[in-house]
Steps between C-alpha positions, in 0.01 A plus 500: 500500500278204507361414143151407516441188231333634216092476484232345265296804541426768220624788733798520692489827724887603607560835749840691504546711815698783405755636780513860623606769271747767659266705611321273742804375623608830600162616651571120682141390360484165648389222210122451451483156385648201585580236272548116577639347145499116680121536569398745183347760739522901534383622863381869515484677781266772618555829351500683784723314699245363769676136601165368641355434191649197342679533120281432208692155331463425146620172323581501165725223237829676555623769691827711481623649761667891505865327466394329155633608169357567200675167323330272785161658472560394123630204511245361723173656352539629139701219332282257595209748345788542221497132369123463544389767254830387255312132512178649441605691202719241359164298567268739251750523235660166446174355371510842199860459454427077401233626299729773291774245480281249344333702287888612356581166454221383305538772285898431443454153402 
């Protein structure tokens, strides 16, 4: 997998492609999508099968392909998101916790 470098933007839109349960594979349901992790696109063809008209593509930030794991989906998208919203709370408390721990000490001394 090619890691995309991580953007300035407020949203970050990652796709997971799931594989084919059992029960497509044994009805030999061919795969709908198509997913290109390099280029961040998902191709999807026509539903009923006519190969004149052209997939629809769709780009997005990150995609995962039907061989990725749960732990790399992770990994990649949510512990980024993880440390963000730990900053951002860290960020709206600190300034309350100063204030509390001031307001202890000048009442110790």
């Amino acid at each position: 997998m090619v890691a995309k470098k991580e953007s300035s933007d407020n949203v970050r839109v990652v796709v997971r492609c799931r594989p084919l349960n059992q029960k497509e594979k044994d009805m030999n349901t061919p795969m709908a999508v198509k997913c290109d992790e390099a280029r961040g696109t998902v191709s999807i063809k026509a539903a009923d099968g006519r190969s004149s008209e052209p997939p629809k593509v769709f780009t997005y930030d990150r995609v995962f392909g039907p061989d990725s794991k749960q732990p790399d989906v992770y990994n990649d998208a949510a512990r980024s998101m993880s440390k963000v919203l730990l900053r951002a709370t860290m960020a709206q408390y600190l300034p309350m916790v100063k204030q509390e721990l001031e307001k202890l000490l000048r009442w110790k001394v």
